[in-house]
C-alpha angles and dihedrals in degrees: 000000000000117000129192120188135214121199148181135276122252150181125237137175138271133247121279127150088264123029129238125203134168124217104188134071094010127144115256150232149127132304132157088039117177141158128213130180113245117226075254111080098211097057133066124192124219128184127193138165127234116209086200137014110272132207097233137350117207119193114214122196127198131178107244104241094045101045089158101064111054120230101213128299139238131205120250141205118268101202116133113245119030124353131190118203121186108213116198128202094190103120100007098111088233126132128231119277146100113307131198120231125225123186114192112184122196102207123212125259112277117202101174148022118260117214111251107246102167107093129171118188128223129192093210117005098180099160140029137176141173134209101229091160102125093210101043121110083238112053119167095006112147120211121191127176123225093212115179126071092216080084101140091226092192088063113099087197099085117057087224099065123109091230087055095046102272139125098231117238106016145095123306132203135203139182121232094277098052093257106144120246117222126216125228094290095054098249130106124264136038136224106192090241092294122128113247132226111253138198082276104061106076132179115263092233119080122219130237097275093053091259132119130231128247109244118262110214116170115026128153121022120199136164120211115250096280096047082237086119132038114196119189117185125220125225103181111101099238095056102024123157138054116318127193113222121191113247091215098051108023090164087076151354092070103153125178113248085221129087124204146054125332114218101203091193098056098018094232132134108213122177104203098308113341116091109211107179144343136200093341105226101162133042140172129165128217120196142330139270116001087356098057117128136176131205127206137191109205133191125187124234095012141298107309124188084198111106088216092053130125126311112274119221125204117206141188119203124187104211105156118161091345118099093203134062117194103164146051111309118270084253134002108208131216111239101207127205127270110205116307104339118079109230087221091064089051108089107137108128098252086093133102152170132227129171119230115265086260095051088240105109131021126221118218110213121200123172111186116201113179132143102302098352126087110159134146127242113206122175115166111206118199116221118225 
């Protein structure tokens, strides 16, 4: 029996270097719905999970080529945490066949607002991004990149450390309530199959000071406008570039959307004699289907803290509905100058790219932190 699930809006938190969560007087709704056969016929099981207690729960079925005219309905359980729910089709006039789940949760009363108290911290929590799409499998779920090799893994203080049960630099998944998700192997974080950058790998520019930088891997996470597709940029210089993850299986299958050649010591992809990207150090997603766009921002020969580091690209790529890109962007964007300082010669990691809320421009962000300056750098790029 196939099930598909529908589920409630929330609300979730925003990005600092530690996260903050209440779990106490919060509206509620489902999450982790499925849906399994009994060794009965007639009865279905779903399971779902509550983030709060609910005043009532309500289980809606619909058979799955009608989903507008409801079949009939069952009461559920309204516990916070996990709840099982045995439906059964004896007596309910209706023929064999694949049906469609609803759960529809009335949430108590709230009166006032309850402190958040549930933190994770994170060393370098460069991306994050939540599944607010009502009918996805995975409603609600948070996903938050640890994004710098310099991760003292022998700390207990990040949830991404290996001493504290996690992989390192990856990708890390929570459930609604900030409770980590582990992957197959029982730790936390997930790589999509790909190999990580490690302490070892450095960019091949010094900084100022001699010195060389620790390799950024993972940095922004972003879904397209419907949640149906979950892209993560890469900043290391052996696997550079924008990769699409499953977000269903985000423990393999990841597959870079270019084609072409990787340079490792430049960090570009290049196909004959079109370069198409380089260390990807800046990503934002526009739409959804045959709309979809991405935007990059792009640095040679790796992510330098250094001002007079490597020239920095921004990109547009129309990818709509393809998986793969094997030719010059869709639009290779100027990055002007801001005072006295030129934008290009700013490439600390503390940079990034968005599109406008229509799709038609793009905004380059630079925040420079150095010593005794601390100033922003904006240029707004419209797109043609």
């Amino acid at each position: 029996m196939k099930i598909f699930t529908t589920k409630a809006i929330m609300l979730i938190i925003a990005l600092i270097a530690s996260f903050q969560f209440s779990a106490k007087a919060q509206n509620a709704f489902a999450y982790d719905i499925s849906a399994s056969a009994t060794s009965d016929p007639s009865v279905c099981q779903v399971k779902y999970s509550l983030n709060a207690a609910a005043s009532a729960v309500i289980i809606e079925v619909y058979n799955n080529n009608d989903k507008n005219t409801k079949l009939f309905e069952v009461a559920g359980t309204t516990t916070a945490g996990a709840n099982t729910v045995n439906v059964s089709f004896m007596n309910k006039n209706v023929p064999l066949g694949t049906y469609w789940f609803k759960i529809k949760v009335t949430s108590n009363n709230l009166t006032t607002p309850t402190l958040n108290s549930k933190q994770v911290r994170f060393w370098s929590p460069f991306g994050i991004a939540i599944d607010n799409n009502p009918v996805s499998k995975n409603f609600g779920r948070i996903l938050v990149t640890e994004s710098n090799t310099s991760l003292p893994n022998t700390s207990t203080v990040y949830h991404s450390s290996k001493a504290n049960g996690g992989i390192g630099v990856g990708l890390y998944a929570f459930d609604p309530q900030l409770n980590g998700i582990k992957n197959s192997k029982g730790t936390y974080g997930f790589t999509g199959g790909l190999t990580m950058a490690t302490s070892s790998n450095l960019y091949p520019t010094k900084r100022q000071d001699g010195g060389y930088t620790p390799v950024f891997d993972f940095k922004n996470v972003k879904y397209s406008e419907d949640y149906s597709r979950l892209f993560i940029s890469r900043a290391c210089m052996n696997g550079p570039g924008i990769y699409e993850f499953n977000p269903d299986n985000l423990e393999a299958g990841a597959t870079s959307i270019f084609s072409g050649s990787v340079n490792t010591a430049t960090g570009e992809i290049t196909n004959g004699s079109s370069t198409i990207s380089g260390v990807t150090v800046g990503l934002d997603v526009y739409g959804s289907g045959s709309n979809l766009k991405i935007a990059m921002l792009s640095i040679k020969n790796g992510f330098d803290v250094n001002f007079v580091g490597q020239y920095v690209s921004a990109y547009v790529f129309n990818l709509g509905t393809a998986t793969k890109w094997s030719t010059a962007p869709s639009a290779t964007l100027p990055i002007d100058t801001y005072g006295s300082y030129d934008a290009r010669w700013l490439s600390n990691e503390y940079s990034g790219i968005l599109f406008d809320k229509d799709g038609k421009g793009v905004l380059f962000i630079k925040v420079e932190m150095f010593r005794d300056l601390c100033r922003e750098v904006l240029v707004a790029i419209p797109l043609k």
